[in-house]
PLY file of the C-alpha trace (Angstrom):
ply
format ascii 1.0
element vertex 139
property float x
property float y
property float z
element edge 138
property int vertex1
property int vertex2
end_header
-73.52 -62.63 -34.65
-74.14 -63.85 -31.14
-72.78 -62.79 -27.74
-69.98 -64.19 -26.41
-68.76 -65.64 -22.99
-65.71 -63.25 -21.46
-62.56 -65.29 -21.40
-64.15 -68.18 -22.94
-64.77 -69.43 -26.92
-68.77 -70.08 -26.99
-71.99 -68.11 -27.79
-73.54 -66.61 -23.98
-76.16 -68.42 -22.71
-78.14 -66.55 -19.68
-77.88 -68.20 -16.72
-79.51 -67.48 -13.40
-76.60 -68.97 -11.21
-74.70 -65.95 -12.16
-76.69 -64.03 -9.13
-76.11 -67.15 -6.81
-73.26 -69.02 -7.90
-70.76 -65.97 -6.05
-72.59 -67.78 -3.12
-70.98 -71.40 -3.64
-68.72 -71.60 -0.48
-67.08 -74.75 -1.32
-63.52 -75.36 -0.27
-63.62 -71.34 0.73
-65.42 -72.15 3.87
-62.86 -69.94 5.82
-62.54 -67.36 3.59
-65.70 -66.55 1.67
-67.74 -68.88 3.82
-67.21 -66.60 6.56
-67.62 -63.59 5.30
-71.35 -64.60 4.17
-72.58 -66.70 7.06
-72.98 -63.76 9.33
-75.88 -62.80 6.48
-79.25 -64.36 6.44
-81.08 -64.87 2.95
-84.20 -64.74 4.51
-83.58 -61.26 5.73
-84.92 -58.64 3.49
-81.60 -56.14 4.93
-79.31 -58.62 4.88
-80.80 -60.49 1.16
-80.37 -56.94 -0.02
-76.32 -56.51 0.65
-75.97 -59.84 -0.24
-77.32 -58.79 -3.78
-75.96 -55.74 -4.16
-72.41 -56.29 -2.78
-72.10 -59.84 -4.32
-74.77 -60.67 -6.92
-74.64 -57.75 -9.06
-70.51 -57.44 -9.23
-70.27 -59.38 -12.40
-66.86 -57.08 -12.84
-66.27 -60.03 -16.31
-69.32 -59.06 -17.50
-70.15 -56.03 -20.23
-73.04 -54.11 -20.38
-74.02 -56.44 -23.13
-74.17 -59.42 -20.74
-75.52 -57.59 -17.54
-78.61 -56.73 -20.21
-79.14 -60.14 -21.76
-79.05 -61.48 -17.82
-81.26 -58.84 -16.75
-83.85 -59.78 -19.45
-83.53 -63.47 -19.05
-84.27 -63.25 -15.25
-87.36 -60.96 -16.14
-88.63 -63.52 -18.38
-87.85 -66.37 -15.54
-90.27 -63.66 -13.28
-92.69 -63.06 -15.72
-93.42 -66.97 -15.86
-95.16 -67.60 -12.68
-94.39 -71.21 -12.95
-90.53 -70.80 -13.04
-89.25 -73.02 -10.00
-86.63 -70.56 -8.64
-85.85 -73.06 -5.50
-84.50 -75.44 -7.68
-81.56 -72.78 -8.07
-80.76 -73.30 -4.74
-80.75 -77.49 -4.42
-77.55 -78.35 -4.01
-76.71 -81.96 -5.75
-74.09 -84.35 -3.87
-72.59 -84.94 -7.42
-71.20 -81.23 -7.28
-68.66 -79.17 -5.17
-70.80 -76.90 -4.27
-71.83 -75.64 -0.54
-73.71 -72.66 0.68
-72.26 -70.57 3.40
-75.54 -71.19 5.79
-78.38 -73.50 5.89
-80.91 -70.97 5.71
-79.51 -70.97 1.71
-80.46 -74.41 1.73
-84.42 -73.84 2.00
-85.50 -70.53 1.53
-88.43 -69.03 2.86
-89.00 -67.33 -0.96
-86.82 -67.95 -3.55
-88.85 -66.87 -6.18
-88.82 -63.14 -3.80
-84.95 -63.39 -3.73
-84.91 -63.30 -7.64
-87.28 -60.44 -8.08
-85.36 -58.32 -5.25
-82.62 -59.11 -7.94
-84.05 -58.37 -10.58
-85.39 -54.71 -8.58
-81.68 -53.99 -7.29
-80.22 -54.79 -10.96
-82.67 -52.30 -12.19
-80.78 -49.99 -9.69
-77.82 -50.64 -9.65
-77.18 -51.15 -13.36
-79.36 -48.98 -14.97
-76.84 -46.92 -16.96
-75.46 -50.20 -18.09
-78.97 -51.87 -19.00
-80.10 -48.29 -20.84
-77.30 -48.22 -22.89
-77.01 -51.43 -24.23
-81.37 -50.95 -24.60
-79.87 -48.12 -27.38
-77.99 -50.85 -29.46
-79.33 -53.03 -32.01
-79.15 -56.55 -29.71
-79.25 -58.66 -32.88
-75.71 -57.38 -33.95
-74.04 -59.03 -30.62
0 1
1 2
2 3
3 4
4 5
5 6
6 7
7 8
8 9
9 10
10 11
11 12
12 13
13 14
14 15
15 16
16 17
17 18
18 19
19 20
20 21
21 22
22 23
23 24
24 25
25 26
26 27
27 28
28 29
29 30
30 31
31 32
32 33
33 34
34 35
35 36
36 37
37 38
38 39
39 40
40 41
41 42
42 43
43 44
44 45
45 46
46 47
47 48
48 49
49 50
50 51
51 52
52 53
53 54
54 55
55 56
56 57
57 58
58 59
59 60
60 61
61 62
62 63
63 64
64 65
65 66
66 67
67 68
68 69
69 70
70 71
71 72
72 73
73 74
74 75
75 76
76 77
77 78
78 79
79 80
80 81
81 82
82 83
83 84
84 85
85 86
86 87
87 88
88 89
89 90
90 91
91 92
92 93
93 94
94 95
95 96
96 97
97 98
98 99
99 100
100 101
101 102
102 103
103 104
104 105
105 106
106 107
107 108
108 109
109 110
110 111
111 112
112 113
113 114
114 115
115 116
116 117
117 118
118 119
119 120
120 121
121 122
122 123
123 124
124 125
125 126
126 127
127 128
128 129
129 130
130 131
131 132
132 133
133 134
134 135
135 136
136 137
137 138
């Protein structure tokens, strides 16, 4: 049995653009565009709402998935040769923007992911311990 995607017919695969990707301002420039540019990402107040108001309301997701994501990014941590700013390159081939250029080149990417990973703990810790009481392999 594997976990599967909400709304979608495949297995889940963990994915670390599910705490930036709410970021992607492309053609929502006036909308969501500019409701994020008046935050900085290089802030440590400001990366913080960002996370915790944005990142971390994966409302499609289950406990299930918040878990698997929340292990996956501590593995991506635990690897201290994990390129986190490649997360944040933005390829011409895609429709993708982020709502400032600090987004562009962050000071600490790699910091951005474990304040994450620290505010997940946080914020969805009734979520992670329940789904730490199940048997994962029967997902």
């Amino acid at each position: 049995m594997m976990l599967r995607y909400p709304f979608m017919d495949g297995d889940f695969e963990p994915n670390l653009m599910w705490f930036i990707g709410v970021f992607n301002v492309y053609d929502r420039e006036e909308t969501r565009g500019e409701e994020l540019e008046v935050f900085n990402p290089d802030n440590q107040f400001d990366r913080e709402v960002l996370i915790v108001r944005y990142s971390l309301k994966l409302g499609c997701l289950s406990y299930r998935h918040k878990f698997v994501l929340f292990e996956f990014l501590a593995e991506k941590i635990r690897d201290h040769n994990y390129d986190f700013e490649i997360l944040f390159n933005i390829d011409d081939v895609y429709d993708s923007s982020w709502p400032r250029a600090e987004w562009y080149a962050l000071k600490d990417p790699r910091g951005f992911f474990e304040d994450v990973y620290r505010l997940a703990s946080e914020e969805w810790k009734d979520d992670l311990y329940k789904a730490s009481l199940e048997d994962q392999s029967t997902w």
